[in-house]
PQR file of N, CA, C, O and H, with PARSE charges and radii, in Angstrom:
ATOM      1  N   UNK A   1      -8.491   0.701 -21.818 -0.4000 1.5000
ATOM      2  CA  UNK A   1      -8.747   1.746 -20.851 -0.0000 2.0000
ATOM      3  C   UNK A   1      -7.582   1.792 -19.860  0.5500 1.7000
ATOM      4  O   UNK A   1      -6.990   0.798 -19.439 -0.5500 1.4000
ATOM      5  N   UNK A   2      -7.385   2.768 -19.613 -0.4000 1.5000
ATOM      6  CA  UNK A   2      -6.223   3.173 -19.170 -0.0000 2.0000
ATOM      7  C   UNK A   2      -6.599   3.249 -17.189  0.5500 1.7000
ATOM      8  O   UNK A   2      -7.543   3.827 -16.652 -0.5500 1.4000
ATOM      9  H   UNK A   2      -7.866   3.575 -19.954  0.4000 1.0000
ATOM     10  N   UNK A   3      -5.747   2.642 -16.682 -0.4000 1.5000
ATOM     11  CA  UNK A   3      -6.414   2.638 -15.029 -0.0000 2.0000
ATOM     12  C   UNK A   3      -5.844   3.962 -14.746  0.5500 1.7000
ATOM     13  O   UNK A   3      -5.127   4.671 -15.452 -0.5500 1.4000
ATOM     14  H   UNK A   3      -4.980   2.173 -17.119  0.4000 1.0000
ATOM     15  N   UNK A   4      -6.452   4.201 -13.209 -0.4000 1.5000
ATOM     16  CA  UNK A   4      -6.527   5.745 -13.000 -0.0000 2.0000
ATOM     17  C   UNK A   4      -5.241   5.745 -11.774  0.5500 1.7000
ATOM     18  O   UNK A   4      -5.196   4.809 -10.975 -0.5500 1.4000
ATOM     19  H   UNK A   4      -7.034   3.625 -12.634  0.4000 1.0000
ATOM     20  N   UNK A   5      -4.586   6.470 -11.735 -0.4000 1.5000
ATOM     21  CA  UNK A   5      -3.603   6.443 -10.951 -0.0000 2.0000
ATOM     22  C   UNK A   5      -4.039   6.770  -9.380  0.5500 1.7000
ATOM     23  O   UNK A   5      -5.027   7.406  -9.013 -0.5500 1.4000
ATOM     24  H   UNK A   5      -4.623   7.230 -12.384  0.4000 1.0000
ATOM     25  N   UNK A   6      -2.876   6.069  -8.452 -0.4000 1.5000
ATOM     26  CA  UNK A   6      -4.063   6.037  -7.128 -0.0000 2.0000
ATOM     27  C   UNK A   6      -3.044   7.308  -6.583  0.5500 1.7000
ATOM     28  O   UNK A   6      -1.818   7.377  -6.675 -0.5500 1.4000
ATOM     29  H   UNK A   6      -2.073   5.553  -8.751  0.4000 1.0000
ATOM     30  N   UNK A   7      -3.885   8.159  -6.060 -0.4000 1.5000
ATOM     31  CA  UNK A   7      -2.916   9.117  -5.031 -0.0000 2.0000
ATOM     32  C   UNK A   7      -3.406   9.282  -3.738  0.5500 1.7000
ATOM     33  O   UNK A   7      -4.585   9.295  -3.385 -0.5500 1.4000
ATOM     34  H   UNK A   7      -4.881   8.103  -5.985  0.4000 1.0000
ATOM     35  N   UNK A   8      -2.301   9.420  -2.996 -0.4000 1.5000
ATOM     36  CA  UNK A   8      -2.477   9.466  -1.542 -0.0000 2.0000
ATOM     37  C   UNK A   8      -1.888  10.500  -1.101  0.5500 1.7000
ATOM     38  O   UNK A   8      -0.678  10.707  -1.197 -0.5500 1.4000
ATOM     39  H   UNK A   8      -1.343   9.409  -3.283  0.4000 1.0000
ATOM     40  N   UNK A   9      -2.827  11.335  -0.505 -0.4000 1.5000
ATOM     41  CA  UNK A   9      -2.056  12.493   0.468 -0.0000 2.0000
ATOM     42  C   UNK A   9      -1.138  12.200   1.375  0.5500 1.7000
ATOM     43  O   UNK A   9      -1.166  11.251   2.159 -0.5500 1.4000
ATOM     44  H   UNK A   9      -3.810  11.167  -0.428  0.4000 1.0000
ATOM     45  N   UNK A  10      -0.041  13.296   1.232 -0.4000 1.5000
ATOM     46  CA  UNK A  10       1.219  12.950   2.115 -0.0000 2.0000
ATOM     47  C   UNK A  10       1.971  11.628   2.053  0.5500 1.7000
ATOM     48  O   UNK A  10       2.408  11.096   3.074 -0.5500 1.4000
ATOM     49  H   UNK A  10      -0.018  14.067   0.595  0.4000 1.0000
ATOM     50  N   UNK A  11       2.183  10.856   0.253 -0.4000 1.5000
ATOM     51  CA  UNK A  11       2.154   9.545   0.668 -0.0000 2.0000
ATOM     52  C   UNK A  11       3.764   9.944   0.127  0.5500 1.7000
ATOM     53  O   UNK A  11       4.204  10.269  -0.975 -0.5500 1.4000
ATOM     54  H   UNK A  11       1.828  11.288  -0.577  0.4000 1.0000
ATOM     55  N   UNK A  12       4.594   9.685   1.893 -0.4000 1.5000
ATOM     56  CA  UNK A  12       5.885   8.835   1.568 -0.0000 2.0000
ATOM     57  C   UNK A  12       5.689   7.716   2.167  0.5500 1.7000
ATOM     58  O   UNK A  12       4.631   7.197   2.523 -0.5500 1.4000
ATOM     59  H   UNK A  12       4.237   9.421   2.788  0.4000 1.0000
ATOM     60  N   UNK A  13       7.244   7.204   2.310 -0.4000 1.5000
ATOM     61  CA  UNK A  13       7.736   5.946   2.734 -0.0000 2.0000
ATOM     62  C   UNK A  13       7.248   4.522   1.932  0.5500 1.7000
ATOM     63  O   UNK A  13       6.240   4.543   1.227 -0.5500 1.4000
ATOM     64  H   UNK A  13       8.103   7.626   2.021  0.4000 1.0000
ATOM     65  N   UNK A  14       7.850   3.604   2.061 -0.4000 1.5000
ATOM     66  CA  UNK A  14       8.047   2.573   1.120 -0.0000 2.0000
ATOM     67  C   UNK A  14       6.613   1.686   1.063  0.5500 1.7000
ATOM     68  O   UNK A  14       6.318   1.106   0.018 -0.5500 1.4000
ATOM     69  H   UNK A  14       8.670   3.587   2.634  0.4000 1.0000
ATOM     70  N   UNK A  15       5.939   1.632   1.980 -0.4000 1.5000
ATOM     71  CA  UNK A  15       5.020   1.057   1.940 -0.0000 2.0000
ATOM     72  C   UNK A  15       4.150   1.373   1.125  0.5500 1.7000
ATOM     73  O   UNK A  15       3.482   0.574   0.468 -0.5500 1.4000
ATOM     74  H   UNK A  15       6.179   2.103   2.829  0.4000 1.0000
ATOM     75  N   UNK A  16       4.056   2.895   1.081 -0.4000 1.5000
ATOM     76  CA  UNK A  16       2.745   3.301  -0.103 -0.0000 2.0000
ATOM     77  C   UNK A  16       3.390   3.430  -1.426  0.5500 1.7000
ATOM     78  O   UNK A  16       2.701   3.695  -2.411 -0.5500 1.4000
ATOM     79  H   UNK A  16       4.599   3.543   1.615  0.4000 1.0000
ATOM     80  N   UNK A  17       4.359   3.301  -1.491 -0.4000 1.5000
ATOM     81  CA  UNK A  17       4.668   3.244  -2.924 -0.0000 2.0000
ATOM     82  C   UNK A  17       5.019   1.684  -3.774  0.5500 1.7000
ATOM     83  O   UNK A  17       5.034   1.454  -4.983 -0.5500 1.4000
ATOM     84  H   UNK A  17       4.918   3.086  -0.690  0.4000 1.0000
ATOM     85  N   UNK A  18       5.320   0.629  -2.421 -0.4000 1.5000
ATOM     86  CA  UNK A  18       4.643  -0.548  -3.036 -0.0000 2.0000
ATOM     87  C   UNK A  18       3.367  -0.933  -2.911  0.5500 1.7000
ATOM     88  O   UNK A  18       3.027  -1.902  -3.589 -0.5500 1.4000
ATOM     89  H   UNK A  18       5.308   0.816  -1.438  0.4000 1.0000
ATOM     90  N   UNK A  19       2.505  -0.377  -2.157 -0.4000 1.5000
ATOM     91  CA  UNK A  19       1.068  -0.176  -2.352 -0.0000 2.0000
ATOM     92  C   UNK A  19       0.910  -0.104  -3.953  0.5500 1.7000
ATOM     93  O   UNK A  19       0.805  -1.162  -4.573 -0.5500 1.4000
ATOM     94  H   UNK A  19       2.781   0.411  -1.607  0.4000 1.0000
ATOM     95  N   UNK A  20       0.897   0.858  -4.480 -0.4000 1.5000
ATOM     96  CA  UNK A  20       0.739   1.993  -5.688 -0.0000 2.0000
ATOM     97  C   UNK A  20       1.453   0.648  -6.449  0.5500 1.7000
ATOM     98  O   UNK A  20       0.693   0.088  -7.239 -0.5500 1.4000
ATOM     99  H   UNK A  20       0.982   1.718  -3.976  0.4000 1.0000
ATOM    100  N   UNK A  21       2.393   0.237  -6.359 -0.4000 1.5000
ATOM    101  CA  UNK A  21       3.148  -0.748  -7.808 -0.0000 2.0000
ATOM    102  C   UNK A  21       2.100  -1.978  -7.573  0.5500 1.7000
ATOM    103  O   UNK A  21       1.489  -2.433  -8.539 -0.5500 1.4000
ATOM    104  H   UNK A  21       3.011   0.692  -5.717  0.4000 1.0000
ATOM    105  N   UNK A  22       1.951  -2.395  -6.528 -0.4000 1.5000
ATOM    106  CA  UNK A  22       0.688  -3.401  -6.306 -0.0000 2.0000
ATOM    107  C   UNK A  22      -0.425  -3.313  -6.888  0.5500 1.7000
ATOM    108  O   UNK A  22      -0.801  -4.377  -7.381 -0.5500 1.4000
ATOM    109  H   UNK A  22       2.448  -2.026  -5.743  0.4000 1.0000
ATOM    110  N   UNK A  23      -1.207  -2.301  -7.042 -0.4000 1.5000
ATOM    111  CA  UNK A  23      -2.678  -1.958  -7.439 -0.0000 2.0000
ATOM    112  C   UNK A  23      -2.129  -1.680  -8.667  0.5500 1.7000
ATOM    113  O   UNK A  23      -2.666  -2.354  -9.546 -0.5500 1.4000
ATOM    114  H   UNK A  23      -0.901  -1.437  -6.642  0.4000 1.0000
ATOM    115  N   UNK A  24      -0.921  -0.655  -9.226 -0.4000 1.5000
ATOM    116  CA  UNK A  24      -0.356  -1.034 -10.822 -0.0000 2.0000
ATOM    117  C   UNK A  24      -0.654  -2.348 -11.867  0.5500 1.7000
ATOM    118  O   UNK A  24      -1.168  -2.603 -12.956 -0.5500 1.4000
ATOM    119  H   UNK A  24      -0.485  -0.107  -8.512  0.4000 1.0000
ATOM    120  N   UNK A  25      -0.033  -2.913 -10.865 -0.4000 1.5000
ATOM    121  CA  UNK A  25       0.280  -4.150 -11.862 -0.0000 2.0000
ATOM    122  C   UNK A  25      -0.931  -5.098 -11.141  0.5500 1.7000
ATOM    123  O   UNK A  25      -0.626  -6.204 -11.586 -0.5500 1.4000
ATOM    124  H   UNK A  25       0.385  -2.706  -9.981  0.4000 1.0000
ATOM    125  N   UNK A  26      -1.855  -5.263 -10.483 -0.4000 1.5000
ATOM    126  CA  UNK A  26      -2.786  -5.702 -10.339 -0.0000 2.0000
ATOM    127  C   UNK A  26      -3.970  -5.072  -9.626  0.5500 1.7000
ATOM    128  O   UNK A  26      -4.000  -5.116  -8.396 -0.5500 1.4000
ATOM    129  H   UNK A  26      -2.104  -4.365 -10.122  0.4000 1.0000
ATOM    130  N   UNK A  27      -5.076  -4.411 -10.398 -0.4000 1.5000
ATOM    131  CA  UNK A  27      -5.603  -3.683  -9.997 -0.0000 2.0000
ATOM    132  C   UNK A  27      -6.949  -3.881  -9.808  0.5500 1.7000
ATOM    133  O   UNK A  27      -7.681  -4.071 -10.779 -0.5500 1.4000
ATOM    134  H   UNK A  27      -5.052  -4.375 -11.397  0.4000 1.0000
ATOM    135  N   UNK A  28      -7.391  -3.860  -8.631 -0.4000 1.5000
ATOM    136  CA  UNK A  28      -8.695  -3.989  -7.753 -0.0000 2.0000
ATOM    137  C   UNK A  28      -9.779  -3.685  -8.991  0.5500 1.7000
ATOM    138  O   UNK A  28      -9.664  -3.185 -10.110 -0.5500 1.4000
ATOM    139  H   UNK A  28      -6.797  -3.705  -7.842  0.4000 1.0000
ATOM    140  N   UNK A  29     -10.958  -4.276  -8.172 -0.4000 1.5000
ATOM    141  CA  UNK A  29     -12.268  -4.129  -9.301 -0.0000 2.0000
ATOM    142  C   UNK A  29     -13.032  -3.061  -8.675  0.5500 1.7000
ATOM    143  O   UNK A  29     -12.977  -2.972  -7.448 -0.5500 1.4000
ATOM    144  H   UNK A  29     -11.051  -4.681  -7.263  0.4000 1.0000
ATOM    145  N   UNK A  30     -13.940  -2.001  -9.529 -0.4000 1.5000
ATOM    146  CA  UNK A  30     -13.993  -0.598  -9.219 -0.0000 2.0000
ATOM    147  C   UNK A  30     -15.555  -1.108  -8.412  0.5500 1.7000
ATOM    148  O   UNK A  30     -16.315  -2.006  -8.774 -0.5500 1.4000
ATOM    149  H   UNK A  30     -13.985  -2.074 -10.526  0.4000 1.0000
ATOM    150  N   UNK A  31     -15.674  -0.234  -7.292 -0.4000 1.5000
ATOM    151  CA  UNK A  31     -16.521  -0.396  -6.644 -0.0000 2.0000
ATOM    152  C   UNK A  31     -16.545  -1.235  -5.692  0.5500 1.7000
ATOM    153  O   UNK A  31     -17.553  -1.578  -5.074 -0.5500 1.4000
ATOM    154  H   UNK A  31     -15.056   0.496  -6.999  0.4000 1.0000
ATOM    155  N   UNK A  32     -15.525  -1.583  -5.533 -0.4000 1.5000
ATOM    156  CA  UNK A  32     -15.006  -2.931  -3.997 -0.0000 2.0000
ATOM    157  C   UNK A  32     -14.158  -2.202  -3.043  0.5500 1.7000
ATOM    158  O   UNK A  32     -13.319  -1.437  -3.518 -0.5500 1.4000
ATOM    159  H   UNK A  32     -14.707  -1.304  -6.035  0.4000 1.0000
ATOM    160  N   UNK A  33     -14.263  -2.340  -1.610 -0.4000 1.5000
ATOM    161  CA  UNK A  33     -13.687  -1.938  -0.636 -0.0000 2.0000
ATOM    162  C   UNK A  33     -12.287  -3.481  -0.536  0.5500 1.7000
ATOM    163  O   UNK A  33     -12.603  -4.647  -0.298 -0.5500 1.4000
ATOM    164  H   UNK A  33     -14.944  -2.962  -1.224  0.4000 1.0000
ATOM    165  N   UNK A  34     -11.054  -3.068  -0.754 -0.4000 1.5000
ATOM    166  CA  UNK A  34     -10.267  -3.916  -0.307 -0.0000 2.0000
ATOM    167  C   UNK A  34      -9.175  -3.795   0.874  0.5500 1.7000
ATOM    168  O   UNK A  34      -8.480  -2.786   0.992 -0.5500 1.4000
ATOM    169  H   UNK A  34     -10.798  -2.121  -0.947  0.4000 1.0000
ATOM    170  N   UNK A  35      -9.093  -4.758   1.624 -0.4000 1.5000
ATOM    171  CA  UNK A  35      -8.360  -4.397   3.076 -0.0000 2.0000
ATOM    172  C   UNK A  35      -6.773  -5.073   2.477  0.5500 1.7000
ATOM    173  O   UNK A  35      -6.631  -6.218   2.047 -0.5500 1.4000
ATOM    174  H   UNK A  35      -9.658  -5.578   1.528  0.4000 1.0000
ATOM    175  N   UNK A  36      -5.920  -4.248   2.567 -0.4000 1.5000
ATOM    176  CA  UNK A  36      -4.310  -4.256   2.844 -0.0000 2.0000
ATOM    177  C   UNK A  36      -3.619  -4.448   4.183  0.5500 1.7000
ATOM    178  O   UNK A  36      -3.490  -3.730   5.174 -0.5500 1.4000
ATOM    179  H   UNK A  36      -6.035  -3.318   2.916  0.4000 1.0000
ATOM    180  N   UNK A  37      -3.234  -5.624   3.873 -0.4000 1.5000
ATOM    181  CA  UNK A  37      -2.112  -6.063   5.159 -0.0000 2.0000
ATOM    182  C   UNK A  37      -0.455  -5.609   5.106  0.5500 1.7000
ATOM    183  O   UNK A  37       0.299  -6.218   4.347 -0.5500 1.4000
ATOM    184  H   UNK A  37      -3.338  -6.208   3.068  0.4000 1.0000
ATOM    185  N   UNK A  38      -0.127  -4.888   5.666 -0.4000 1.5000
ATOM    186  CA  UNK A  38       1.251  -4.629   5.459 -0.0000 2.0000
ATOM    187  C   UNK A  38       1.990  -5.126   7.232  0.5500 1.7000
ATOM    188  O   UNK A  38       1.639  -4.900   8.390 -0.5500 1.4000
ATOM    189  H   UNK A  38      -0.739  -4.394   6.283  0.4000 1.0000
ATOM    190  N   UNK A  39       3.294  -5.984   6.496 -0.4000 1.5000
ATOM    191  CA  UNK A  39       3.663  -7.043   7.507 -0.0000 2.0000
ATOM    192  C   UNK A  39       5.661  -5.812   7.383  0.5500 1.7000
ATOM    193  O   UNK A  39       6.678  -6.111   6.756 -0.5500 1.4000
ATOM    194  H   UNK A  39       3.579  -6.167   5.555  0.4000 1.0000
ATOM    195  N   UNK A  40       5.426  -4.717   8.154 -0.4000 1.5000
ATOM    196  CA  UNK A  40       6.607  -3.921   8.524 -0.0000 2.0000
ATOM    197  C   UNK A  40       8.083  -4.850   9.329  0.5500 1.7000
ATOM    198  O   UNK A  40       7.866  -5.600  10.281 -0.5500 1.4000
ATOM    199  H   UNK A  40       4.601  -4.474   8.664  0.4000 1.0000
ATOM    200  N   UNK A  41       9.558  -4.637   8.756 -0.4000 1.5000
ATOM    201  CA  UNK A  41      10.301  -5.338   9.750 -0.0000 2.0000
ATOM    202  C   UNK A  41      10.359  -4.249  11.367  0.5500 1.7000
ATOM    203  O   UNK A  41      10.228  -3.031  11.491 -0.5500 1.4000
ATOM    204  H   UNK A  41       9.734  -4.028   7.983  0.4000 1.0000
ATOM    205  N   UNK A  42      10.561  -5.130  12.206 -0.4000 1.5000
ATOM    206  CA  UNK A  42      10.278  -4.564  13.561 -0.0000 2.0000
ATOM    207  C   UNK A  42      11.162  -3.340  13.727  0.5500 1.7000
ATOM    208  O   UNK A  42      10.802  -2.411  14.450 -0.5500 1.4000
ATOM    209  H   UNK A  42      10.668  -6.119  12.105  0.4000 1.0000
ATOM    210  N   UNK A  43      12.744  -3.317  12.821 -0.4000 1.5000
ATOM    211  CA  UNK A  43      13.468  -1.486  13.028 -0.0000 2.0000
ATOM    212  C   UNK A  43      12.844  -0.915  12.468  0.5500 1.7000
ATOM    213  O   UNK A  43      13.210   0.259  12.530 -0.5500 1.4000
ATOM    214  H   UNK A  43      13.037  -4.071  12.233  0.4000 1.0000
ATOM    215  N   UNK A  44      11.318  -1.151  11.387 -0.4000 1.5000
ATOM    216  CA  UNK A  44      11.107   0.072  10.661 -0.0000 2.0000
ATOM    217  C   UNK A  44      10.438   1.255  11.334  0.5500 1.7000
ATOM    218  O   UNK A  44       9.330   1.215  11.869 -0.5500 1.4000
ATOM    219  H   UNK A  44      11.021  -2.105  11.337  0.4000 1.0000
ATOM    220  N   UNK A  45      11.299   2.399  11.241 -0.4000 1.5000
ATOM    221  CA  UNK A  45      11.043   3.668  11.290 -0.0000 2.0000
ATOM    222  C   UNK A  45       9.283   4.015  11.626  0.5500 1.7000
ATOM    223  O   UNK A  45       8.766   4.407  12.672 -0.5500 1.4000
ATOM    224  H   UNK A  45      12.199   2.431  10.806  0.4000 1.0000
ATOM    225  N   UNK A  46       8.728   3.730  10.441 -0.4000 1.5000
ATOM    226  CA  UNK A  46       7.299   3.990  10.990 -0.0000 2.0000
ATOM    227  C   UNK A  46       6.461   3.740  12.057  0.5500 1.7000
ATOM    228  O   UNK A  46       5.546   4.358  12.600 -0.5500 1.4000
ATOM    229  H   UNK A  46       9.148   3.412   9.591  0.4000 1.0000
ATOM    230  N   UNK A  47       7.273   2.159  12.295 -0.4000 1.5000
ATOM    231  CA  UNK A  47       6.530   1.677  13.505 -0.0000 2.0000
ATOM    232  C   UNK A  47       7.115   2.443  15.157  0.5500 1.7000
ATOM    233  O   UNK A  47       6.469   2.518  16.203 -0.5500 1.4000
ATOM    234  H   UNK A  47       8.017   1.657  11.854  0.4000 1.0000
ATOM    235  N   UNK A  48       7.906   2.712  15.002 -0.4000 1.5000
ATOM    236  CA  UNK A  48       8.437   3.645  16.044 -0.0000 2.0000
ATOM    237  C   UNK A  48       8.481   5.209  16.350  0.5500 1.7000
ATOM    238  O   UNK A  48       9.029   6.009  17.108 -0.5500 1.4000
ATOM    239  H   UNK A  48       8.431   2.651  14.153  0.4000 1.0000
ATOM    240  N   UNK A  49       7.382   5.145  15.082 -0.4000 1.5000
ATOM    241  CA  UNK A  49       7.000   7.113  14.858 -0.0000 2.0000
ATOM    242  C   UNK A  49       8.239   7.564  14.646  0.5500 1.7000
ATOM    243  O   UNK A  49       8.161   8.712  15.083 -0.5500 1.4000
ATOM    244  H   UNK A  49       6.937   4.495  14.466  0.4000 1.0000
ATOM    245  N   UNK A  50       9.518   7.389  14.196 -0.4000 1.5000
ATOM    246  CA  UNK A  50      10.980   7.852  14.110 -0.0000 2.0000
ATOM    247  C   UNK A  50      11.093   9.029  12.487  0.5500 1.7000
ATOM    248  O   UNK A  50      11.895   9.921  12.207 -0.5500 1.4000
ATOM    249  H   UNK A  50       9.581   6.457  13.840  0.4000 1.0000
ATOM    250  N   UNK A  51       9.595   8.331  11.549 -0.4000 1.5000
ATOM    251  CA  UNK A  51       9.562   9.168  10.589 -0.0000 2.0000
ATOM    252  C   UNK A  51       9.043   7.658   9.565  0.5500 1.7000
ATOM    253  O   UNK A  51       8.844   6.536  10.031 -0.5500 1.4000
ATOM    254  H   UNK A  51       8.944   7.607  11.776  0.4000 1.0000
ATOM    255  N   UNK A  52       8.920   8.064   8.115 -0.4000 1.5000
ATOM    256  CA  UNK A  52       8.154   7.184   7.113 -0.0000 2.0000
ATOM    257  C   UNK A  52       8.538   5.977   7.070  0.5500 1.7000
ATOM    258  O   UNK A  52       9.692   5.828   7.472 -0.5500 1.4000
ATOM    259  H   UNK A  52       9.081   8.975   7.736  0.4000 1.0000
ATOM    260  N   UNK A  53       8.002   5.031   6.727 -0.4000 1.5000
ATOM    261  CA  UNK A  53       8.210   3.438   6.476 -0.0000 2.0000
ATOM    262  C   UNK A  53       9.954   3.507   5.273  0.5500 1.7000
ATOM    263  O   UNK A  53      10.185   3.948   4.147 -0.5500 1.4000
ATOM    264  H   UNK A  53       7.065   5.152   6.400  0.4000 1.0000
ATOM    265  N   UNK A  54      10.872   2.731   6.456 -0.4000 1.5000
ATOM    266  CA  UNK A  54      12.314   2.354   5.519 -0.0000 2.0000
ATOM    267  C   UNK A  54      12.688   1.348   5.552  0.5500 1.7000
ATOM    268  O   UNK A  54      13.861   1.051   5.326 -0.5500 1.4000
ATOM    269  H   UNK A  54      10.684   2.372   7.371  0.4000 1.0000
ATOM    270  N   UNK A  55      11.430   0.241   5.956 -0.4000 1.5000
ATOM    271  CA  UNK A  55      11.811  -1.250   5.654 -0.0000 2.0000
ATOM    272  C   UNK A  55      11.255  -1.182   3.973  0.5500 1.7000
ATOM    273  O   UNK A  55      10.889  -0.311   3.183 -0.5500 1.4000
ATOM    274  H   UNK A  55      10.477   0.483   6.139  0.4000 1.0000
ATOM    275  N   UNK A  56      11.491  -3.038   3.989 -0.4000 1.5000
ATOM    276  CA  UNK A  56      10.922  -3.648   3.105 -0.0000 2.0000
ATOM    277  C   UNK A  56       9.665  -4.609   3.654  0.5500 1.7000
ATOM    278  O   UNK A  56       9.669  -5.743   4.132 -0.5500 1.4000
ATOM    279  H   UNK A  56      11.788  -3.746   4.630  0.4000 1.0000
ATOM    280  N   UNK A  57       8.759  -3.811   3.419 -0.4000 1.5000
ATOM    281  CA  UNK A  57       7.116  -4.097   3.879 -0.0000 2.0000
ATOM    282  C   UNK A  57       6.985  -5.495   2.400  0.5500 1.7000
ATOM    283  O   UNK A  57       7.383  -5.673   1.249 -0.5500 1.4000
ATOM    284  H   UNK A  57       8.755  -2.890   3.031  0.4000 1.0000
ATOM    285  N   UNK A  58       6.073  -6.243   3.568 -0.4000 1.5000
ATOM    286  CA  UNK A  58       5.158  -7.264   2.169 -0.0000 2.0000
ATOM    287  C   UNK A  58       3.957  -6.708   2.799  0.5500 1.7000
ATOM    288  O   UNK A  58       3.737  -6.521   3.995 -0.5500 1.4000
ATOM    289  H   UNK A  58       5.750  -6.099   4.504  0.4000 1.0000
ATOM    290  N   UNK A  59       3.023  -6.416   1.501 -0.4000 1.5000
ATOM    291  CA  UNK A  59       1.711  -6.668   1.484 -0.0000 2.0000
ATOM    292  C   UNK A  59       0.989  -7.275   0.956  0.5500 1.7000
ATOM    293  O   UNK A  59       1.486  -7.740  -0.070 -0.5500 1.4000
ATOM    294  H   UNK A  59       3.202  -6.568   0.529  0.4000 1.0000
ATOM    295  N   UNK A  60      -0.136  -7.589   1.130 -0.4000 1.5000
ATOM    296  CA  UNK A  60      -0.913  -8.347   0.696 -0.0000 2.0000
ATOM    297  C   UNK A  60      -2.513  -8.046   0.362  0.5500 1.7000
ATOM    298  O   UNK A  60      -3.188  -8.693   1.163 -0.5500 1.4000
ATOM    299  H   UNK A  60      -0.540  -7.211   1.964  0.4000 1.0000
ATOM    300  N   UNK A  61      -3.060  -7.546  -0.236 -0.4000 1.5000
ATOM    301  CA  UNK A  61      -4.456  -7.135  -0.878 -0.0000 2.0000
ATOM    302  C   UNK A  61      -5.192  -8.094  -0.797  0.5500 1.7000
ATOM    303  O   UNK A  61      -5.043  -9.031  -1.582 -0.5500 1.4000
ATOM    304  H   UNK A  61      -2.511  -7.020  -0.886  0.4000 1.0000
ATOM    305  N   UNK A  62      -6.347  -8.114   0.340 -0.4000 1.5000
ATOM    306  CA  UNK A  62      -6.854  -8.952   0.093 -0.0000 2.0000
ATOM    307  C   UNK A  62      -8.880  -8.898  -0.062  0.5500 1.7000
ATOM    308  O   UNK A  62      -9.565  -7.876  -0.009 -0.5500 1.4000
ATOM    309  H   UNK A  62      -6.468  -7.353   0.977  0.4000 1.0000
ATOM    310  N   UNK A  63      -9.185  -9.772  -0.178 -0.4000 1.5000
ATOM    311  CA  UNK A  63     -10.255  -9.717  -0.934 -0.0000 2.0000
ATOM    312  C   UNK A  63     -11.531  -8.241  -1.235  0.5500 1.7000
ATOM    313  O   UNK A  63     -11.605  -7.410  -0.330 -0.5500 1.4000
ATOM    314  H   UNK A  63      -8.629 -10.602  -0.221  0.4000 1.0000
ATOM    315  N   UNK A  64     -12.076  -8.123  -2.000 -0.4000 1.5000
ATOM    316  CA  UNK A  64     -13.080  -7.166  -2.522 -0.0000 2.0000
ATOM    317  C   UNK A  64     -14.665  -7.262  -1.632  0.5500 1.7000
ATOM    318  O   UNK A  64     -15.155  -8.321  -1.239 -0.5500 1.4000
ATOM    319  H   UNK A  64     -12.015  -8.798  -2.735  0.4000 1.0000
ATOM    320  N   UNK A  65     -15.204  -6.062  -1.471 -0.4000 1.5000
ATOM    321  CA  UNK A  65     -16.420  -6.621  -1.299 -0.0000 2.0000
ATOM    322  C   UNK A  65     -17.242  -5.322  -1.678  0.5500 1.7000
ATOM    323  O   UNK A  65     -16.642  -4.257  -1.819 -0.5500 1.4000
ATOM    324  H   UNK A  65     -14.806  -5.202  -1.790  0.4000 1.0000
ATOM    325  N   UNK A  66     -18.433  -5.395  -1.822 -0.4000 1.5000
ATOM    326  CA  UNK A  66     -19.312  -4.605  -2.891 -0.0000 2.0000
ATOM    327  C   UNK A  66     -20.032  -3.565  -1.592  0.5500 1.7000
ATOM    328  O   UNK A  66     -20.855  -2.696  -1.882 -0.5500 1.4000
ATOM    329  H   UNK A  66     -18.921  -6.260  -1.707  0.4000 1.0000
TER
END
């Protein structure tokens, strides 16, 4: 079975598109709410409303719940 591709409105900047390769290559169990931590470097753009995320964000997915 083929997983379903995730889309996000209005999704630029780097963060949601390593979001998206994240849930790719490891993908949440259907019917779980999971909370994402994204750890931005302090020039990135987003965090200063300057325009979309142009660091290199880590995130981290973390646990499921029903």
């Amino acid at each position: 079975m083929k997983p379903k591709q995730l889309i996000i409105p209005g999704s630029d900047g780097n963060h949601l598109s390593r979001l998206r390769e994240k849930l790719t290559t490891n993908p949440t169990r259907p019917g779980t709410v999971n909370h994402v931590a994204v750890l931005h470097d302090d020039w990135c753009d987003l965090l200063s409303r300057k325009g979309p995320c142009n660091c290199d964000p880590k995130l981290q997915v973390l646990g499921g719940e029903q």
